[in-house]
C-alpha positions as a Markdown table, in Angstrom:
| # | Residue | x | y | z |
|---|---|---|---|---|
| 1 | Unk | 153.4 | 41.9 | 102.3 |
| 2 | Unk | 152.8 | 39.4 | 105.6 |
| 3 | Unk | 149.9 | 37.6 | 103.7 |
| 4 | Unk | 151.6 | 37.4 | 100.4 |
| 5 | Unk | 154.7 | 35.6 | 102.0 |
| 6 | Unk | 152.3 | 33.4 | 104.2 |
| 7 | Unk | 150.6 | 32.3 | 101.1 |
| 8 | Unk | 153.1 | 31.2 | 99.7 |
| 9 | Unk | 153.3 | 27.9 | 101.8 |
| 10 | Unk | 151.3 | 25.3 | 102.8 |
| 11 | Unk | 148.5 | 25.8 | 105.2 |
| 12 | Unk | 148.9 | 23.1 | 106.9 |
| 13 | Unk | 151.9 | 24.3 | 108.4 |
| 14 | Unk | 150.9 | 27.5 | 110.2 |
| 15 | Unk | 148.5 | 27.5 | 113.0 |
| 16 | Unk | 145.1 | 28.4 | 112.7 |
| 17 | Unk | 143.5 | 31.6 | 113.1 |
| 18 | Unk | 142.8 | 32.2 | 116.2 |
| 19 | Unk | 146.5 | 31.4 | 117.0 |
| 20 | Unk | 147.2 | 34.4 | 114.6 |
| 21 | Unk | 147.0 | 38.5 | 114.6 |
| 22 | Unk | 144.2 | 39.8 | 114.2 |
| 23 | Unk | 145.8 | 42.9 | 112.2 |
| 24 | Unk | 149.5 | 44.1 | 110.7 |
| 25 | Unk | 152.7 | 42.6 | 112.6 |
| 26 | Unk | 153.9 | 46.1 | 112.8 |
| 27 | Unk | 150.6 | 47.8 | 113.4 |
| 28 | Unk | 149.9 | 45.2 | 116.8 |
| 29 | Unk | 153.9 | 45.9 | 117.8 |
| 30 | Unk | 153.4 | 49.6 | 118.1 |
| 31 | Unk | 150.1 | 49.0 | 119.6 |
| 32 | Unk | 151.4 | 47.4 | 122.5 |
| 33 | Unk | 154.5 | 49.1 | 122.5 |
| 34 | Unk | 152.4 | 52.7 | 123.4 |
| 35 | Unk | 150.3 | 50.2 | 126.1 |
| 36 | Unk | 153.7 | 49.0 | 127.4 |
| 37 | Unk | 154.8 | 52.7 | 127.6 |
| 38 | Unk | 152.0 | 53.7 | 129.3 |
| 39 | Unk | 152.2 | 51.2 | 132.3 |
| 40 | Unk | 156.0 | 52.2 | 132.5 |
| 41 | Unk | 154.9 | 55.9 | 133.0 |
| 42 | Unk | 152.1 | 55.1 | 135.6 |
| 43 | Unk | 154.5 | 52.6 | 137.2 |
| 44 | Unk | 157.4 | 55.6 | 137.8 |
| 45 | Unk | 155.1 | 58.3 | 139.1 |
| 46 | Unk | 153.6 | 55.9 | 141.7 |
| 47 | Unk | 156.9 | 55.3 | 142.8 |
| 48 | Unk | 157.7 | 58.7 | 142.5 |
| 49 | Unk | 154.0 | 59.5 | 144.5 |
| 50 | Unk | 155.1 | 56.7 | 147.1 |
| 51 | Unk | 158.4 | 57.8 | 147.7 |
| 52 | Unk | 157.0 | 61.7 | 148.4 |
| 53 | Unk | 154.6 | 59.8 | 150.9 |
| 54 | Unk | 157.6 | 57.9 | 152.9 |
| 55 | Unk | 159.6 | 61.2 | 153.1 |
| 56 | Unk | 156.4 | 63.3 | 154.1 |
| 57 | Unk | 156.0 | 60.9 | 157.0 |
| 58 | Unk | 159.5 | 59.9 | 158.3 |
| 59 | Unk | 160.1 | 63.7 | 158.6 |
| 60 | Unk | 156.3 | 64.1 | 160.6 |
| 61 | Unk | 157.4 | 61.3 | 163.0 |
| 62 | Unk | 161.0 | 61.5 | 162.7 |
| 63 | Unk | 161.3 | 58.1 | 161.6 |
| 64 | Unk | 162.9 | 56.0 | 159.3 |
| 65 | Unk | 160.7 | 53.9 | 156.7 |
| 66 | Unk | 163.3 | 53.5 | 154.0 |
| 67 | Unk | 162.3 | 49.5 | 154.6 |
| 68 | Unk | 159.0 | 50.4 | 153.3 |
| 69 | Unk | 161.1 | 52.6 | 149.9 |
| 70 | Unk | 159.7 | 50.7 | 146.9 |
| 71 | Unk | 162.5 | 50.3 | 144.1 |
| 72 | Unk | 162.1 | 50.0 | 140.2 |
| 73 | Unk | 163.0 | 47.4 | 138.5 |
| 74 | Unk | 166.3 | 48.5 | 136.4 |
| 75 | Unk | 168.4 | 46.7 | 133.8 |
| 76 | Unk | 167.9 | 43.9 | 131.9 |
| 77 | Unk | 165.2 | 42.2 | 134.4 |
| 78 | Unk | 163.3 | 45.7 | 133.6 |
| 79 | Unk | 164.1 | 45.5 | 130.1 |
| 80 | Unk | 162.9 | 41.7 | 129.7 |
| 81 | Unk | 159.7 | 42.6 | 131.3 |
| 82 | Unk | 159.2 | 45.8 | 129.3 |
| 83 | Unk | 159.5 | 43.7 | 125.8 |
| 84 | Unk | 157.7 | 41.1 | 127.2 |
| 85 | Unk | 154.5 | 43.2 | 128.3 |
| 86 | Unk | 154.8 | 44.4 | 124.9 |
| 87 | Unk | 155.0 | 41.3 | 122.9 |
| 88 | Unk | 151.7 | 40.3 | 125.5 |
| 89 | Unk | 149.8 | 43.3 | 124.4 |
| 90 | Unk | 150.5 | 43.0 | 120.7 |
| 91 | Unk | 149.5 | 39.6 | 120.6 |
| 92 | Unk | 145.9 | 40.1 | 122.5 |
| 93 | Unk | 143.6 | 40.9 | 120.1 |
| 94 | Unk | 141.6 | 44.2 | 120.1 |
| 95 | Unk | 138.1 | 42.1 | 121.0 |
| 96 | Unk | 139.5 | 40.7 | 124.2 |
| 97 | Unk | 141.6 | 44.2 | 125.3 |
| 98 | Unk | 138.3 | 45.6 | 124.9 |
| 99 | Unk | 136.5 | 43.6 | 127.1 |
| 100 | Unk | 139.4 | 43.8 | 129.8 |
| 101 | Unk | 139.1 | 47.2 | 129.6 |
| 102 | Unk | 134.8 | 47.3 | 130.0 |
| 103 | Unk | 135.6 | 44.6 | 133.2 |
| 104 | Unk | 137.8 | 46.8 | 134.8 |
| 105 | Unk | 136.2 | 49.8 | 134.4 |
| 106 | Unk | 133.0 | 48.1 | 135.7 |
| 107 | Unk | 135.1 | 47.4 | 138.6 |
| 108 | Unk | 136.7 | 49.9 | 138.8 |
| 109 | Unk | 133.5 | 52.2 | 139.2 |
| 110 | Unk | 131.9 | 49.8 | 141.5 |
| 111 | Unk | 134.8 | 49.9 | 144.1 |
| 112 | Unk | 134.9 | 53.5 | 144.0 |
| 113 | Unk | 131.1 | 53.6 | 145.0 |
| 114 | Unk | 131.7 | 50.6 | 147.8 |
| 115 | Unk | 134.7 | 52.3 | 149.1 |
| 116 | Unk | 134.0 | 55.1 | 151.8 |
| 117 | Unk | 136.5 | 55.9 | 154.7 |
| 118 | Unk | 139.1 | 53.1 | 152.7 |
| 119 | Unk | 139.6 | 55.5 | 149.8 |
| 120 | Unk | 142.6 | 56.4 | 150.1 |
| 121 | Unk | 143.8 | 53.1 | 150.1 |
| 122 | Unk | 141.1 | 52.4 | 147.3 |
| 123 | Unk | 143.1 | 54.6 | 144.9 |
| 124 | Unk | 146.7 | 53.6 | 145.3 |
| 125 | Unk | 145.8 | 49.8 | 144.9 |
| 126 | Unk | 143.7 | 50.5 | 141.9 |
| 127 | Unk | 146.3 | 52.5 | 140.3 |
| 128 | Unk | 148.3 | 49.7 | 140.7 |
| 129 | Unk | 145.8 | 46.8 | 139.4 |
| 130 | Unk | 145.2 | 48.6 | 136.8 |
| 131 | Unk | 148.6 | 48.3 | 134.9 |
| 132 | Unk | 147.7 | 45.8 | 132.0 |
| 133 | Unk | 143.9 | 47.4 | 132.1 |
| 134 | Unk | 145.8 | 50.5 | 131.0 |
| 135 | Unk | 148.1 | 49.1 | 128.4 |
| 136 | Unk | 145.0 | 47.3 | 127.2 |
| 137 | Unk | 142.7 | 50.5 | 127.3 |
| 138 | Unk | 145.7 | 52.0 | 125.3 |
| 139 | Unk | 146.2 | 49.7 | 122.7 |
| 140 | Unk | 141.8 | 49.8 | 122.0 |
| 141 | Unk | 141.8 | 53.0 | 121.5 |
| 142 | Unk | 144.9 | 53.6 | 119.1 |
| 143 | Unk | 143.0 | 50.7 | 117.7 |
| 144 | Unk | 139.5 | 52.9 | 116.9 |
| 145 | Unk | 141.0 | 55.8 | 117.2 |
| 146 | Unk | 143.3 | 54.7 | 113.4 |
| 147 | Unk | 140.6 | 52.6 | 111.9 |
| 148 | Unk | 140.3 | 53.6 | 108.3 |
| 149 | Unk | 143.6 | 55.4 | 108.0 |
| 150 | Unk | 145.2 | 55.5 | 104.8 |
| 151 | Unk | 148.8 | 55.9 | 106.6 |
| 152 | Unk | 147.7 | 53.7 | 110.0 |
| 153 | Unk | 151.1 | 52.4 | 110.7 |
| 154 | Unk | 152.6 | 55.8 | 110.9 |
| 155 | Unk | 150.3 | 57.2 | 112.6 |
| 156 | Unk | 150.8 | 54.7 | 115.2 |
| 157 | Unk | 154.6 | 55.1 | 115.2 |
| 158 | Unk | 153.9 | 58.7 | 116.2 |
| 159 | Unk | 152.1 | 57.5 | 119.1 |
| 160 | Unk | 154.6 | 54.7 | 119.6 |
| 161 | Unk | 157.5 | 57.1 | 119.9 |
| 162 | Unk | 155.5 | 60.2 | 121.9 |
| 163 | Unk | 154.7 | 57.0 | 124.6 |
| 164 | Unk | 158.3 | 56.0 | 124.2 |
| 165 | Unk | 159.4 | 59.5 | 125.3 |
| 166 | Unk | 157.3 | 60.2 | 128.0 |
| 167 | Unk | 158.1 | 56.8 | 129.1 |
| 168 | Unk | 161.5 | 57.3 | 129.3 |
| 169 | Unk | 161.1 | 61.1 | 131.0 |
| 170 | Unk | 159.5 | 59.6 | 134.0 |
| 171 | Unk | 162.1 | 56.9 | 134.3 |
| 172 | Unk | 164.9 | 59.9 | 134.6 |
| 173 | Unk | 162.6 | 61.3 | 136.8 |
| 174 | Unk | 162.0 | 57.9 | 139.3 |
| 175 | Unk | 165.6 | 57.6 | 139.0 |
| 176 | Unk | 166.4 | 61.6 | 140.2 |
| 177 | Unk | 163.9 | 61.4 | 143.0 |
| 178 | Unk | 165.5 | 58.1 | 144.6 |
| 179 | Unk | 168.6 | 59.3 | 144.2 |
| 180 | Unk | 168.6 | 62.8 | 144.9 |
| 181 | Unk | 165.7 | 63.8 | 146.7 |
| 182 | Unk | 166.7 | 64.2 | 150.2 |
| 183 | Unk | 170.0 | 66.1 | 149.5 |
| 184 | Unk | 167.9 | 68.9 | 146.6 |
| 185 | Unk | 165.0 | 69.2 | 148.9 |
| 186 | Unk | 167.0 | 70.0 | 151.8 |
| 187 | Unk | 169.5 | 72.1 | 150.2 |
| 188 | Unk | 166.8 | 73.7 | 147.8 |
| 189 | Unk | 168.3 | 74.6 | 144.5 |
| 190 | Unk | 167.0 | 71.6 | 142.3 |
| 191 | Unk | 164.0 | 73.0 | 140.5 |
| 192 | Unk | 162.5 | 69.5 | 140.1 |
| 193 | Unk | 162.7 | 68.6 | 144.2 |
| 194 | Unk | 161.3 | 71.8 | 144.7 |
| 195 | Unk | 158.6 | 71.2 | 143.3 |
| 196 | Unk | 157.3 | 68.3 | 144.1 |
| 197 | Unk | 158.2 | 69.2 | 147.3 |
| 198 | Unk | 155.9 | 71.9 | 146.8 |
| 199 | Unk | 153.2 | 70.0 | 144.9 |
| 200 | Unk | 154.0 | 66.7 | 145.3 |
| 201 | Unk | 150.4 | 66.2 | 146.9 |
| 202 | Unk | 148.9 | 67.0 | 143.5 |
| 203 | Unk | 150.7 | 63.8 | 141.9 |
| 204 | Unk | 147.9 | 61.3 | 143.3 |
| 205 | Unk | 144.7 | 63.4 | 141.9 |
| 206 | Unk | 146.7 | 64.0 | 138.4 |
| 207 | Unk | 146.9 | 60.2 | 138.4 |
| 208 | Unk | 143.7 | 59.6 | 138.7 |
| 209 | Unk | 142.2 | 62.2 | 136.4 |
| 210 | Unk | 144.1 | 60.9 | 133.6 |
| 211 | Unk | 143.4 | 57.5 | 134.1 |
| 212 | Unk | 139.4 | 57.8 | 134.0 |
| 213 | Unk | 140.4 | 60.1 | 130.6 |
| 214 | Unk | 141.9 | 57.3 | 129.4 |
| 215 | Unk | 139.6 | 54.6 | 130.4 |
| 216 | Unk | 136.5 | 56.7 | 129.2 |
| 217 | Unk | 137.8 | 56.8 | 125.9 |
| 218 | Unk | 138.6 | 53.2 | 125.9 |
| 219 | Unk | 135.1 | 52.4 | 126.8 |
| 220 | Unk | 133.7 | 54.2 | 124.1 |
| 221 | Unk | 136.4 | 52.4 | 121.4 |
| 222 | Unk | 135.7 | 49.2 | 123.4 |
| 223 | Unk | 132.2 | 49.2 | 122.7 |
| 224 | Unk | 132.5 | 50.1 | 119.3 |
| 225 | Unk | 135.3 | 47.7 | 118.8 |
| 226 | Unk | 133.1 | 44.6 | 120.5 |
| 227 | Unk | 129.5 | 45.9 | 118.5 |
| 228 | Unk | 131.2 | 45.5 | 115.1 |
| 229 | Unk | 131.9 | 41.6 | 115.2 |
| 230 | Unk | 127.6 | 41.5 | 115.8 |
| 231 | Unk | 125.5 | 41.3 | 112.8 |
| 232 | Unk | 122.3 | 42.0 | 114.7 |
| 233 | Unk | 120.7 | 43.3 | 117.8 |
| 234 | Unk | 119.6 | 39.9 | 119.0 |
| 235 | Unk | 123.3 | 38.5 | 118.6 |
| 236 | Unk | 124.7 | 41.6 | 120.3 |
| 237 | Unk | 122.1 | 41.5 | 123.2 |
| 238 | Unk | 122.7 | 37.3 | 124.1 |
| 239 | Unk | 126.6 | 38.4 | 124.4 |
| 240 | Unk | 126.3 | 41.9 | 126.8 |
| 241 | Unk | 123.2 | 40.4 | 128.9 |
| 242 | Unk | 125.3 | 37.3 | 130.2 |
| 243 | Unk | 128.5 | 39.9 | 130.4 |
| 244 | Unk | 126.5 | 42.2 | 132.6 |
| 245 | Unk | 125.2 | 40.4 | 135.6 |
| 246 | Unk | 127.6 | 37.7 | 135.7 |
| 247 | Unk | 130.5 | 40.4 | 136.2 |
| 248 | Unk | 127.9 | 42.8 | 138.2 |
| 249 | Unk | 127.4 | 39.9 | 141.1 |
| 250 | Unk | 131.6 | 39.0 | 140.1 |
| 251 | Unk | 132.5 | 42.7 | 141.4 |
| 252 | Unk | 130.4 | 42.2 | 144.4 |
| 253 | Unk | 131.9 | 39.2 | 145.8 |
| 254 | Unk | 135.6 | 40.5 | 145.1 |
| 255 | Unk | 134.7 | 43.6 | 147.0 |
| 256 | Unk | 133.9 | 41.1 | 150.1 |
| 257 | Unk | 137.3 | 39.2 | 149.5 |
| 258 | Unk | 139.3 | 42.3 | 149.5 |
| 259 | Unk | 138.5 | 43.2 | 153.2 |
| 260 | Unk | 139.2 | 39.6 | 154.1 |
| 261 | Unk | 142.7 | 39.4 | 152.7 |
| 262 | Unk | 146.1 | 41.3 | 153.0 |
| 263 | Unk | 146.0 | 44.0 | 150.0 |
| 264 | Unk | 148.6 | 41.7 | 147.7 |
| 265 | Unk | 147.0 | 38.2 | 148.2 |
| 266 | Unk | 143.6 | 40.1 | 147.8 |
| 267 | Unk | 144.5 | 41.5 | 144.4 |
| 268 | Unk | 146.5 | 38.5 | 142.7 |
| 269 | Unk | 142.9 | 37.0 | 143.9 |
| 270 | Unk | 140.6 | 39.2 | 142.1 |
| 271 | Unk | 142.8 | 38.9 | 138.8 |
| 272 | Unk | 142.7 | 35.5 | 139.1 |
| 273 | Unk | 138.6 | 35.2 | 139.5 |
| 274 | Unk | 137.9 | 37.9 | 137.1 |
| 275 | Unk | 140.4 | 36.8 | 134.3 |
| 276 | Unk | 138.9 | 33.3 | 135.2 |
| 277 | Unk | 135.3 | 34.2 | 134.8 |
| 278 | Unk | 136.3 | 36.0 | 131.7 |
| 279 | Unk | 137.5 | 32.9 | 130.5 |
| 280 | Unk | 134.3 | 30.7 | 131.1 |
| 281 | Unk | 132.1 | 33.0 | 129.6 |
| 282 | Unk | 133.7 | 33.3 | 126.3 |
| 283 | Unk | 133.4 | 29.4 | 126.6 |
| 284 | Unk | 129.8 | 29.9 | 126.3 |
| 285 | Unk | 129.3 | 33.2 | 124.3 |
| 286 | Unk | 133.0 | 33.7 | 122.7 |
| 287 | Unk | 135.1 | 32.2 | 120.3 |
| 288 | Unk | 137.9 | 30.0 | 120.5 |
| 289 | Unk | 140.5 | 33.1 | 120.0 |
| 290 | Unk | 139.0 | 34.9 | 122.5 |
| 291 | Unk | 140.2 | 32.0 | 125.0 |
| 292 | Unk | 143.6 | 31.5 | 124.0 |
| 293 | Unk | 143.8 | 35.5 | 124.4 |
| 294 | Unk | 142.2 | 35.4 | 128.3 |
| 295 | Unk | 145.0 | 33.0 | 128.7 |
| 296 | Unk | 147.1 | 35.5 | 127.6 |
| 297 | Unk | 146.1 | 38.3 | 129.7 |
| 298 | Unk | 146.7 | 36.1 | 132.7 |
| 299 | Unk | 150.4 | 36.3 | 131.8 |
| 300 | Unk | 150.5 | 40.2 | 131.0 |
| 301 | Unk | 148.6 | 40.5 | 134.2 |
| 302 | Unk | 151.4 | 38.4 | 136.3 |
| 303 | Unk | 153.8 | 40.0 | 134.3 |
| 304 | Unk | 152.6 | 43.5 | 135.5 |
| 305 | Unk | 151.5 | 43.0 | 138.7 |
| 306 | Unk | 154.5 | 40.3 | 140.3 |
| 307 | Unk | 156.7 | 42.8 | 140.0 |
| 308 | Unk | 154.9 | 45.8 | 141.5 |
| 309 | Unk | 154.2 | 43.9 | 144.8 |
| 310 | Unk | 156.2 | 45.9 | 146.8 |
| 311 | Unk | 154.0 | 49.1 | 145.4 |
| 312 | Unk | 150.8 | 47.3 | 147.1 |
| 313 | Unk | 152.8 | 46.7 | 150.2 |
| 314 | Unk | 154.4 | 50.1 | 150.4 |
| 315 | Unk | 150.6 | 52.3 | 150.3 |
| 316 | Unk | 148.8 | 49.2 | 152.6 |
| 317 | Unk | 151.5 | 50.5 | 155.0 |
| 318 | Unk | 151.3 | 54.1 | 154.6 |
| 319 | Unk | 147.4 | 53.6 | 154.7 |
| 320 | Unk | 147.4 | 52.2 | 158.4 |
| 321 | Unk | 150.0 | 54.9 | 159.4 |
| 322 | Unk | 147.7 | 57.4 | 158.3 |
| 323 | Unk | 144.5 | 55.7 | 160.2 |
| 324 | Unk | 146.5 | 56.1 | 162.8 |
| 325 | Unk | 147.7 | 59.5 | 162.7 |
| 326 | Unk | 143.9 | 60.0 | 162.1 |
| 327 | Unk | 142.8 | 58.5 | 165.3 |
| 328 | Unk | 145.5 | 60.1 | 167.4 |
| 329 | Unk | 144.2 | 63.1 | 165.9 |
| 330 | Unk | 140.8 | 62.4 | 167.0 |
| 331 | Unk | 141.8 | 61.3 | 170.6 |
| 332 | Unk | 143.6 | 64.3 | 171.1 |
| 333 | Unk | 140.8 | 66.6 | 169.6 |
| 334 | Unk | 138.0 | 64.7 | 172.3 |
| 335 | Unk | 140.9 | 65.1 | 175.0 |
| 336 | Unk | 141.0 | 68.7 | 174.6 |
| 337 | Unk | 137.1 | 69.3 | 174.1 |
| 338 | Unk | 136.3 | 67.5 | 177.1 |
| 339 | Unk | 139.2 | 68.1 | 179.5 |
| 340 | Unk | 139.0 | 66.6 | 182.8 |
């Protein structure tokens, strides 16, 4: 119905195609609409996680780090920002989510090998880089996954609305933690407090388990995705070889910036040189949509990540609390081994 009304008019009046979708209106709105979902859940249960941190610790030391309480964004501002991560992910095309989502995951798996004792830290600040990775890794594999359906745009509304729910349950949630934690937990008849004050430990690992789900199914549709627009091996080899090493030696010397720089400047950084070397290579491999998509991303990235500062902040801080505790423990243990 979108092509029939389009060609109606003069050419010369709409911009060219790679200023365009590169499917259905509807079908990229629901697309990014699940991807937008799914940062909004991982958002709320990292503030949820880092929230269940603070209160572990102020009650261990007896202090109080509400200064260090991270806070969702609520309202309109969060409302703008939801719609507008949305509108960012439905515009990028499929190609280019796809190759977000093989760079980060690259990344992703080469930090985890580089990051010994730091790991803890590793995790919560990957969680958190990895917002628009997800939405993209989201909307490439509803992508693959409804390629060929004879009713696509309904089965995407499905997965539009189940995002849309479980978007919105961890947002009550968020909101019923902040609010009401201290006085359930301590009074113990909220079944929710209780348990994540039980089990709130768990909320970390369950994180991360689902994310490398997710991001191994996106790889798969990625690849897929990215092999289709080759016509033959040679054409497909010239584009991953280039790809390969140039973001292989890319990963290496973020992984040197990152212990250089405080945790936020270091990751506004790496999306900067990553996005940015993304760019220059579809300069010399890509096609001209695949730029004005990269220059995209760089938006949905700022979009995602600006506000979520305080997240980075908040685990850098309960990181070097907990290398501390660790070496107090240690002190104490050699104290009492070797007593004089």
């Amino acid at each position: 119905m979108f092509s029939f009304i389009t060609s109606l008019f003069p050419t010369s009046y709409f911009p060219p195609a790679w200023l365009t979708l590169d499917g259905n209106p509807l079908e990229s709105f629901l697309q990014g609409l699940a991807g937008a979902c799914g940062i909004s859940v991982l958002c709320s249960l990292m503030r949820v996680h880092l929230f269940l941190e603070e209160e572990s610790w102020s009650n261990k030391t007896k202090k109080d780090t509400s200064s260090h309480q991270s806070r969702a964004q609520s309202g309109l501002v969060g409302r703008i920002q939801f719609f507008f991560v949305t509108g960012i992910l439905a515009v990028v095309g499929s190609r280019v989510a796809s190759l977000v989502v093989l760079e980060f995951s690259l990344r992703a798996v080469s930090a985890w090998v580089t990051a010994g004792p730091e790991s803890r830290n590793f995790l919560q600040q990957l969680l958190v880089q990895s917002q628009f990775s997800l939405g993209c890794a989201l909307t490439a594999s509803l992508h693959f996954l409804h390629e060929g359906a004879p009713q696509r745009w309904l089965c995407q509304l499905l997965a539009a609305a189940l995002s849309w729910f479980l978007a919105r349950q961890t947002s009550h949630l968020l909101h019923h933690v902040m609010t009401l934690y201290k006085l359930h937990s301590s009074q113990r008849y909220c079944g929710i407090c209780i348990g994540l004050l039980s089990s709130g430990r768990c909320l970390l690992p369950m994180l991360c388990r689902s994310l490398i789900i997710t991001f191994c199914v996106a790889v798969i549709a990625s690849i897929s995705i990215i092999n289709q627009q080759f016509l033959s091996a040679t054409e497909a080899l010239r584009f991953w070889t280039p790809l390969t090493i140039c973001y292989t030696l890319l990963v290496v010397y973020m992984q040197e910036e990152q212990h250089r720089l405080p945790s936020s400047q270091a990751v506004l950084n790496t999306v900067t040189v990553r996005l940015g070397g993304l760019m220059v290579l579809m300069l010399t491999v890509g096609r001209w949509a695949d730029v004005f998509h990269i220059l995209i991303c760089f938006l949905g990235e700022a979009s995602c990540l600006l506000p979520t500062v305080d997240l980075l902040d908040a685990a850098s801080s309960q990181n070097e609390e907990y290398l501390k505790t660790q070496h107090h423990c240690e002190l104490w243990r050699q104290h009492k081994g070797h007593p004089k």
